[in-house]
C-alpha positions as CSV (number, residue, x, y, z in Angstrom):
1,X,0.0,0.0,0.0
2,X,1.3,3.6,-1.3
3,X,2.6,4.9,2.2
4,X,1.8,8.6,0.8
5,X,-1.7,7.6,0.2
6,X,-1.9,6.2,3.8
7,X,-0.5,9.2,5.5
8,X,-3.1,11.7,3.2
9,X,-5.7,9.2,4.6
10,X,-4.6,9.7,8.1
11,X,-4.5,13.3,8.4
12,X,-7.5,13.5,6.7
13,X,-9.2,11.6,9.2
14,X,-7.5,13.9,11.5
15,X,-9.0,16.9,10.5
16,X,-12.2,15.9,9.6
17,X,-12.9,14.1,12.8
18,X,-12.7,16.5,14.1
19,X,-15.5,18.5,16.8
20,X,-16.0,21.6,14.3
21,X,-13.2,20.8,11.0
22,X,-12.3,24.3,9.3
23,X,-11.8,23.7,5.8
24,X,-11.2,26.9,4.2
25,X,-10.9,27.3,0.6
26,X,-7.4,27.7,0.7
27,X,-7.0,24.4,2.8
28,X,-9.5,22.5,0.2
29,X,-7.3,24.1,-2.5
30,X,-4.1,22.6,-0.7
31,X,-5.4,19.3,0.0
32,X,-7.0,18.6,-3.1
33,X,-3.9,19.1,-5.7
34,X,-1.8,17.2,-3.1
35,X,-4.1,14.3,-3.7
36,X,-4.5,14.6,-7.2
37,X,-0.7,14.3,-7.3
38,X,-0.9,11.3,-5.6
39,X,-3.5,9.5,-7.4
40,X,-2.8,10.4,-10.7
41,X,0.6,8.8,-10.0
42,X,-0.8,5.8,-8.0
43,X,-4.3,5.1,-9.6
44,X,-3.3,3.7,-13.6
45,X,-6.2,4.3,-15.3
46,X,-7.0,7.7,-13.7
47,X,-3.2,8.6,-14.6
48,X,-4.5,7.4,-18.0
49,X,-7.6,9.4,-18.2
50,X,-5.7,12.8,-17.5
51,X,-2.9,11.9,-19.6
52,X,-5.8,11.8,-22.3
53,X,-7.3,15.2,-21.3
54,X,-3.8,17.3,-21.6
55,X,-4.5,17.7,-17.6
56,X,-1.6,15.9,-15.3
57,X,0.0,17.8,-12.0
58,X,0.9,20.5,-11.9
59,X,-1.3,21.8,-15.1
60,X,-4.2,22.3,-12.8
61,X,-3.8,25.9,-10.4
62,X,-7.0,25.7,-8.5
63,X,-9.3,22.6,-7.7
64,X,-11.9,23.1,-10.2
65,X,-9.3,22.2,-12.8
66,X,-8.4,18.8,-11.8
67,X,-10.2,16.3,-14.4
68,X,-13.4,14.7,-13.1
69,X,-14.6,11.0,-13.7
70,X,-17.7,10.3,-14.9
71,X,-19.7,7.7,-12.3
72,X,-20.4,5.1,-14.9
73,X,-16.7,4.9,-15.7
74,X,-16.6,3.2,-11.6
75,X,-18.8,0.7,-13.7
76,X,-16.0,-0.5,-16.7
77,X,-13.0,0.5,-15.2
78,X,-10.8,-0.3,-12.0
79,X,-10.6,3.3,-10.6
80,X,-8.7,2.7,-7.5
81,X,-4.8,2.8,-6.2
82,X,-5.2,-0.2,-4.3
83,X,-3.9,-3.9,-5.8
84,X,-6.0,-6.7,-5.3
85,X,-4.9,-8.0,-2.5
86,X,-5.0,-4.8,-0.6
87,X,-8.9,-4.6,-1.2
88,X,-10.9,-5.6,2.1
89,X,-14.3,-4.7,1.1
90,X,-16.3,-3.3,-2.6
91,X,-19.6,-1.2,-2.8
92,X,-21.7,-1.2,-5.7
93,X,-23.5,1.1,-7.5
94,X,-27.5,0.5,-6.4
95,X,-29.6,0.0,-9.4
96,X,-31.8,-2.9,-10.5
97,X,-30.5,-6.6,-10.6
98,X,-30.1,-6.7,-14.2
99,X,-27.5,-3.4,-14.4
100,X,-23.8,-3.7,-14.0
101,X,-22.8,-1.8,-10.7
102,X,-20.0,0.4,-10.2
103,X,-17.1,-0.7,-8.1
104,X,-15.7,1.1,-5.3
105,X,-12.9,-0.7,-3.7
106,X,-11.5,0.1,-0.1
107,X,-9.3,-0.7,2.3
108,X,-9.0,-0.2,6.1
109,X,-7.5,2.7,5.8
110,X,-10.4,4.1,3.3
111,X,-13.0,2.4,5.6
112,X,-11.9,4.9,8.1
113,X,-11.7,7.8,6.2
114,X,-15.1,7.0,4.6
115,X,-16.9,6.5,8.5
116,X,-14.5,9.9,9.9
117,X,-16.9,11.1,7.2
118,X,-20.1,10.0,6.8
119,X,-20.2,10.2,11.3
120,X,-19.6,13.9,11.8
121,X,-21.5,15.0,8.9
122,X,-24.7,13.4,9.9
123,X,-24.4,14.2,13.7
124,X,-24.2,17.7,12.4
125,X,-27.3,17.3,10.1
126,X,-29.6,14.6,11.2
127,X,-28.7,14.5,15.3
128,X,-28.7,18.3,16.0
129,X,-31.5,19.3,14.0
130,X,-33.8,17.8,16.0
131,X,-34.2,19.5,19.5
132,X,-33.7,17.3,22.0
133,X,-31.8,14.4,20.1
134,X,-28.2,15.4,20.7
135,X,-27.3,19.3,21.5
136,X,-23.4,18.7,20.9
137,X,-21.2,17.2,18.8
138,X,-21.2,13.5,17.5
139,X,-20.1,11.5,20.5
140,X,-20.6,7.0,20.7
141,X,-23.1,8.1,23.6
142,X,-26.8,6.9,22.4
143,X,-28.3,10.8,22.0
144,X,-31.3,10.9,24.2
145,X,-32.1,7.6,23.8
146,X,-33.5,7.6,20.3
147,X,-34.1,4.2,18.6
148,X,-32.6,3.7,14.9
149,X,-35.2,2.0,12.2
150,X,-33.2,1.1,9.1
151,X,-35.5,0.1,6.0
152,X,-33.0,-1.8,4.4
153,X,-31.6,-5.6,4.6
154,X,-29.0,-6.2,7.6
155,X,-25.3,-5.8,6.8
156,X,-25.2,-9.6,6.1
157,X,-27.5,-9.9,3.5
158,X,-26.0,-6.8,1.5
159,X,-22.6,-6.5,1.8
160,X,-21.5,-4.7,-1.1
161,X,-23.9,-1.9,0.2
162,X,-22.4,1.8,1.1
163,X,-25.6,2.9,2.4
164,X,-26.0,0.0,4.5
165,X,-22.6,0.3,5.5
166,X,-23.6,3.7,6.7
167,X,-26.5,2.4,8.4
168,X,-24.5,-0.2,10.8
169,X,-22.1,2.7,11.2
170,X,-24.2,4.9,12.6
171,X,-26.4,2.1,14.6
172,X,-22.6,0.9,16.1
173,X,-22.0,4.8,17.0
174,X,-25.3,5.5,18.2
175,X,-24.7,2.3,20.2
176,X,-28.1,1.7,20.4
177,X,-29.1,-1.9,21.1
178,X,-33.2,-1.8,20.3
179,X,-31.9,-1.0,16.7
180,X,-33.5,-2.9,14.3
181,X,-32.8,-3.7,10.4
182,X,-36.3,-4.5,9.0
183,X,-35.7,-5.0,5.0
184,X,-34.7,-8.3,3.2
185,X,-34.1,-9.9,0.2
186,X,-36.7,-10.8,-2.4
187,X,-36.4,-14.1,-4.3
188,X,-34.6,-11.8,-6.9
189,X,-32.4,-10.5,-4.6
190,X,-34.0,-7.3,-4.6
191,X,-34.6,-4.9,-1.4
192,X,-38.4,-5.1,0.3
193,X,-39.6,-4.8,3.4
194,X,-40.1,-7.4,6.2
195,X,-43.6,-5.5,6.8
196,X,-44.0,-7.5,10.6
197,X,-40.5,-6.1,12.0
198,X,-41.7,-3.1,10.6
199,X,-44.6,-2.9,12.3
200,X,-43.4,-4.2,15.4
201,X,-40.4,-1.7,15.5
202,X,-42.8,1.3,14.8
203,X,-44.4,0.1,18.0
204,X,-42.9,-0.7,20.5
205,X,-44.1,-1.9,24.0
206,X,-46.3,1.4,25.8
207,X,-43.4,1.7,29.0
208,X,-41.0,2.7,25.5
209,X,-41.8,6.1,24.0
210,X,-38.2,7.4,22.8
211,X,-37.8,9.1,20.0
212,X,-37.4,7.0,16.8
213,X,-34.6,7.8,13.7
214,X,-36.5,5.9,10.4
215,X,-34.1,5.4,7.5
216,X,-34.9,4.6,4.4
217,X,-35.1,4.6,0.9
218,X,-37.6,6.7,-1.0
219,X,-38.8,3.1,-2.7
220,X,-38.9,1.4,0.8
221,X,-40.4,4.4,2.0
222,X,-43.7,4.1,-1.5
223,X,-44.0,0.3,0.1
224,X,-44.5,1.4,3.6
225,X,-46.9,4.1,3.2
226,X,-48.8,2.2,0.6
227,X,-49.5,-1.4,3.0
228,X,-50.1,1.3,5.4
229,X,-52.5,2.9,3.0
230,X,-54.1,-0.5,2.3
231,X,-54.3,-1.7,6.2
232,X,-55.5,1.4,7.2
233,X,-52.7,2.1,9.9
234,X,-51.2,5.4,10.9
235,X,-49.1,6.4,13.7
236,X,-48.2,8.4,16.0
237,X,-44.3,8.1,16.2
238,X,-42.6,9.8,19.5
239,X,-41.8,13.8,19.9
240,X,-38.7,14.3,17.9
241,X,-38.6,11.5,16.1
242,X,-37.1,12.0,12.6
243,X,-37.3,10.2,9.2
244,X,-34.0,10.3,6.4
245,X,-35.1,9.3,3.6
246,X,-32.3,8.8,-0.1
247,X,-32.1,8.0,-3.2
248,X,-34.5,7.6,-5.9
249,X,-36.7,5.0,-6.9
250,X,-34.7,2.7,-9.8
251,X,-38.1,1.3,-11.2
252,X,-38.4,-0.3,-8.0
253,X,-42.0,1.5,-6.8
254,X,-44.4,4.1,-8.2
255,X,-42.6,7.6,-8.2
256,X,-43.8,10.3,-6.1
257,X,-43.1,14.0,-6.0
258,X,-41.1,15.0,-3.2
259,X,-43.5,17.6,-1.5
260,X,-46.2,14.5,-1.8
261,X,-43.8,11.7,-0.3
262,X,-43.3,13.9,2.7
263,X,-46.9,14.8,3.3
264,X,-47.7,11.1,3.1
265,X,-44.8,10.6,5.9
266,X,-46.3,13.1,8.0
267,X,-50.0,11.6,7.7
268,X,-49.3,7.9,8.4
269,X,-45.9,8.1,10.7
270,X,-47.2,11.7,12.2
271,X,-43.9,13.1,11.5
272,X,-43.7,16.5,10.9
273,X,-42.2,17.9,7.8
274,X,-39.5,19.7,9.7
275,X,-38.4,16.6,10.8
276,X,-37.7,14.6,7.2
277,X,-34.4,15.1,6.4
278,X,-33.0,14.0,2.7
279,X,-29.6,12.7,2.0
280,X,-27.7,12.5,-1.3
281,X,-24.8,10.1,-1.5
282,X,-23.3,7.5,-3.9
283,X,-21.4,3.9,-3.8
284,X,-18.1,6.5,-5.6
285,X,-17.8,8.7,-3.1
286,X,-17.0,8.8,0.6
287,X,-19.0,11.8,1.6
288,X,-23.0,12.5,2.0
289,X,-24.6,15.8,1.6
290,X,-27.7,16.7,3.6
291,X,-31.0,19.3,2.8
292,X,-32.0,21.8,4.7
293,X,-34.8,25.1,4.2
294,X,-33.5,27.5,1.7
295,X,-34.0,30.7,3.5
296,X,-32.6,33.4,1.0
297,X,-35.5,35.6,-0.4
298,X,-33.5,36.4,-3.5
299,X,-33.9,33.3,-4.3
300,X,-37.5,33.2,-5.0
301,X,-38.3,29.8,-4.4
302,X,-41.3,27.6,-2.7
303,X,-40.5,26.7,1.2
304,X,-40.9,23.0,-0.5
305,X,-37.5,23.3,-2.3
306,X,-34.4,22.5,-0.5
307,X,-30.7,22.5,-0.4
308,X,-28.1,20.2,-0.2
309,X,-24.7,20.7,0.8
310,X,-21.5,18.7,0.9
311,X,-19.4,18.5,4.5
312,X,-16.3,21.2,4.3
313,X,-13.8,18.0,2.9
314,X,-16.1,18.1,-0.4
315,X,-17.2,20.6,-3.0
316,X,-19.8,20.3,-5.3
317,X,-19.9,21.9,-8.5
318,X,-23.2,22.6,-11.5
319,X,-21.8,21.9,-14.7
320,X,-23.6,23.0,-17.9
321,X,-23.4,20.1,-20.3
322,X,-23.0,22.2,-22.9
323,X,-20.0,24.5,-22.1
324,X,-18.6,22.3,-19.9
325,X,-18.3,25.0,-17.3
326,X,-19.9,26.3,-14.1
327,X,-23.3,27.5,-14.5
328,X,-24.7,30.7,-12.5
329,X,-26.4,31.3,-9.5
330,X,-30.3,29.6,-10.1
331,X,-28.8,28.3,-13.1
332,X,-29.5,24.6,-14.2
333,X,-26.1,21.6,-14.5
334,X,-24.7,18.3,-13.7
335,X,-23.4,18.0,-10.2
336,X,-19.6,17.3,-9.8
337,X,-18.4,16.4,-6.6
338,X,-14.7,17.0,-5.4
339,X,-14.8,14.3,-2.5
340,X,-11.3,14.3,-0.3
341,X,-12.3,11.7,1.5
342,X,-12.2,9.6,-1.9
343,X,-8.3,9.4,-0.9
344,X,-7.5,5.6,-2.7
345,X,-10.3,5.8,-5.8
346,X,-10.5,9.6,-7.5
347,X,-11.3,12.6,-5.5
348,X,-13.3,14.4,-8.8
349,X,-16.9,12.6,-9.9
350,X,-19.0,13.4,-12.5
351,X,-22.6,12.7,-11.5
352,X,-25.8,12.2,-13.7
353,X,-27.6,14.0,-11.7
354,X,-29.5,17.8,-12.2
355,X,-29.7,20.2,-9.9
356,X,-30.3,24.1,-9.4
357,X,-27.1,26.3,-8.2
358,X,-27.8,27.4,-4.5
359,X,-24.7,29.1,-2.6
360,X,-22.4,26.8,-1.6
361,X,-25.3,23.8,-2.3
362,X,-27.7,22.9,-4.8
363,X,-31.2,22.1,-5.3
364,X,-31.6,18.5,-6.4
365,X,-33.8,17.8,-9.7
366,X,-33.0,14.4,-10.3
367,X,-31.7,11.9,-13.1
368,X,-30.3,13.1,-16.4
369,X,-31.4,11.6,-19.2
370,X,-27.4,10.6,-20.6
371,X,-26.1,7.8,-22.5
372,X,-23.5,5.7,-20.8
373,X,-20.1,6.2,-22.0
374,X,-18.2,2.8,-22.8
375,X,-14.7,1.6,-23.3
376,X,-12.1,4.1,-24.8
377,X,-14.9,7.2,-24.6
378,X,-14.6,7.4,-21.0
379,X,-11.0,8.5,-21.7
380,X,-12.0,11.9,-23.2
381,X,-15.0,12.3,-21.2
């Protein structure tokens, strides 16, 4: 294992675990051309890909120059600086069964980097935002005594899984022993819901009324509120309990409208909007961005829309499709995210998703409609 990469990876975790990290510009600047240095001369097929472009160190000045990957290239190609035998765990792109997943290697090293990350971000987003759930910084202490639901399969059954690696994360931080995982496998080996530990787990015995955390996928979340629907059951989950629901749908349920999702939430779990929080992450990066209320007037939008933002270690860019460049304020583009955390794969992705320049976040639209670059295309891409 590259001992440069390793020592990147352990200041890294350093600084971003951190009780308030501070990464200014200047530091992100810093940090982000010293890894490109080091994987575009440990990771060959990233070296390849900016050899291609006309784009190797030190060409790029500033981070916004430093070439980005497109996602679907983490499908075709190897995209990490760690051999084979160095890999101790992979997490696929989700999708349906029939699509080839992207492949995200790690190692310990990057395991620790990648739950540094994902731990201080949410305890910052999805612990503090609700009043009386935790009132300082991420800590192993259970937070009030809240009880994590997780609408997904256990770690067992889905291994290659970065949001259910997230999930046991945060259920081993938390430390919370009433946790329960109520999803499993279909015949398929699809995700569905075990709709009795559901029940049960949104219930528990009268002497228990903690606050609940429900996680979940938007599908998981359409199957839930429509055998509610059909049994005609609705709760009445505990004061401050909270919902996070991510990622889209993948043909996997009917497709609902955000605002109409969340009101459905609110009417059968009796959790109120203020307290359903959205995440945006992917099996290629390391890092998660959270929504929150865009306040700004100037902005002229619906209370309904909301903004997502990246932890300090990560920047996320709106690229217009067209000009290849930054779009403006309110302006349409692609999301690009520059992930340090990514420290053994490629710190610069090129999502397929839309969204609406917000500040220093976004406004999430959803899924571009783009072809899939193959073989020697991903080269120039």
């Amino acid at each position: 294992m590259n001992p440069e990469l390793s020592n990147f990876a352990a200041r890294l975790r350093e600084l971003i675990s951190r009780r308030q990290p501070v990464v200014g510009d200047r530091l992100f600047n810093e940090l982000a051309l010293e890894l490109f240095a080091l994987q575009s001369q440990n990771n060959p097929v990233y070296r390849r890909i900016c050899e291609a472009r006309r784009l190797t160190p030190p060409a790029a000045g500033q981070w916004p120059q430093i070439p980005a990957v497109p996602a679907a290239a983490f499908k075709e190609l190897e995209l990490t600086s760690l051999a084979p035998g160095e890999r101790a765990a992979v997490f696929h792109s989700s999708g349906t069964t029939e699509q080839k997943p992207g492949r995200h290697f790690h190692n310990a090293a990057s395991l620790a980097v990648y739950e540094a990350s994902l731990w201080n971000w949410f305890g910052q987003n999805v612990l503090r935002s609700a009043d009386n759930l935790s009132a300082s910084a991420p800590s192993t202490r259970e937070p009030a005594g809240c009880i994590p639901v997780f609408l997904t399969p256990p770690p067992g059954q889905a291994p290659h899984s970065s949001l259910v690696h997230m999930f046991e994360t945060v259920r081993q931080k938390l430390g919370a022993a009433d946790s329960s995982f109520a999803g499993k496998l279909d015949e398929a080996g699809a995700w569905t819901l075990d709709f009795d530990a559901v029940l049960a787990a949104l219930k528990p015995p009268p002497a228990v009324r903690r606050p609940l955390l429900v996680f979940g996928t938007a599908f998981s979340f359409v199957h839930l509120l429509d055998f509610l629907a059909e049994k005609n059951l609705k709760f009445q989950l505990p004061e401050n309990s909270r919902v996070m629901e991510t990622g889209g749908y993948k043909n996997r349920s009917r497709t609902l409208p955000k605002t109409e999702l969340h009101a459905l939430i609110t009417k059968f779990l009796g959790v109120p909007r203020e307290n359903i929080l959205c995440e945006y992450g992917m099996s290629e990066l390391s890092s998660q961005a959270y929504d929150s209320a865009i306040q700004n007037s100037k902005f002229k939008i619906q209370n309904s829309e909301r903004q997502f933002r990246f932890p300090p270690w990560a920047r996320a860019q709106l690229i217009s499709p067209e000009t290849g460049r930054e779009v403006a304020e309110g302006e349409t583009g692609l999301i690009r995210v520059f992930d340090l955390a990514n420290v053994f794969s490629v710190a610069a992705v090129q999502t397929e998703d839309l969204g609406i320049r917000r500040g220093d976040g976004f406004e999430l639209i959803g899924r571009a409609q783009l072809a899939e670059p193959r073989g020697c295309s991903l080269m120039s891409a």
